[in-house]
N, C-alpha and C positions, 0 to 999 in steps of 0.2 A: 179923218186921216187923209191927208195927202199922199198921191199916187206920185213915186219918184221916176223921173222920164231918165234915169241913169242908171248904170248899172250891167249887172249880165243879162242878156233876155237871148229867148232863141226859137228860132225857125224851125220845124219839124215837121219832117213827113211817117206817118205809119202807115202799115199796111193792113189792111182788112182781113178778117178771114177768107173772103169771097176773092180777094185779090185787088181788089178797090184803094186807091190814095187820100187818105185826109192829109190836110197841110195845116198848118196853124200855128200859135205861138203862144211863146210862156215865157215867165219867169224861172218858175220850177220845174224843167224839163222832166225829172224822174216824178216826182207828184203828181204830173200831168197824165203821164202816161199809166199810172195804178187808176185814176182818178177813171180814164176813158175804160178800161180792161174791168173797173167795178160798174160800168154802166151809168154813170155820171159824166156831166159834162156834154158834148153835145151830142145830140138827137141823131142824126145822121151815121153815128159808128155803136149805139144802141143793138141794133136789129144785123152788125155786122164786126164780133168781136171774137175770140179775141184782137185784139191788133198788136203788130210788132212795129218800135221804132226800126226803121230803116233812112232815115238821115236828120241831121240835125247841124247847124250851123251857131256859134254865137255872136252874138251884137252888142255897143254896149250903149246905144240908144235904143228910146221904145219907139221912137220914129221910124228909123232903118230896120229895125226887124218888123214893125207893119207893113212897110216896102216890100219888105224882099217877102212876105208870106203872103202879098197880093201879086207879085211877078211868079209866084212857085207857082199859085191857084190857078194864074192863067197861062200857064204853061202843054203841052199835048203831052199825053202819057210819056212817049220816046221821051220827049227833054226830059222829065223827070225819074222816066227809069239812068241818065246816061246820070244823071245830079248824085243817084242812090246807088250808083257804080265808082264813081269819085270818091263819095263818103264810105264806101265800102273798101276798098284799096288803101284809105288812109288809117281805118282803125285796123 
């Protein structure tokens, strides 16, 4: 099966139990996020769950939301607590 580079995909930040930021991206934002909460999915948010989404953006390339979830990752807490103050104000 071919992987379609179009579409909806999207950039998403949760937060850890501990208070900690994972970033990453999906196609299936809501999936993704039961998928991390059942301890599946990546290794890193395992040993620091539950987690809550706190922001999310969509793309409708898988190029640009790889972008922009390598600009979030290298971001300092501040930029990305002001990102999840934005997304917050908007919903």
């Amino acid at each position: 099966m071919r992987f379609k580079r179009k579409g909806i995909f999207h950039v998403y930040i949760v937060q850890c139990i501990d208070g900690m930021y994972y970033t990453g991206s999906t196609k299936n934002l809501e999936e993704r996020i039961k998928l991390h909460n059942k301890g599946n999915g990546a290794k890193y948010l395992r040993a620091r769950l539950p987690v809550k989404l706190v922001y999310a953006k969509k793309y409708r390339y898988y190029k640009t939301v790889l972008n922009a979830e390598r600009d979030i990752k290298k971001l300092p807490r501040g930029k990305k607590e002001e990102l999840i103050k934005i997304y917050e104000n908007k919903t």
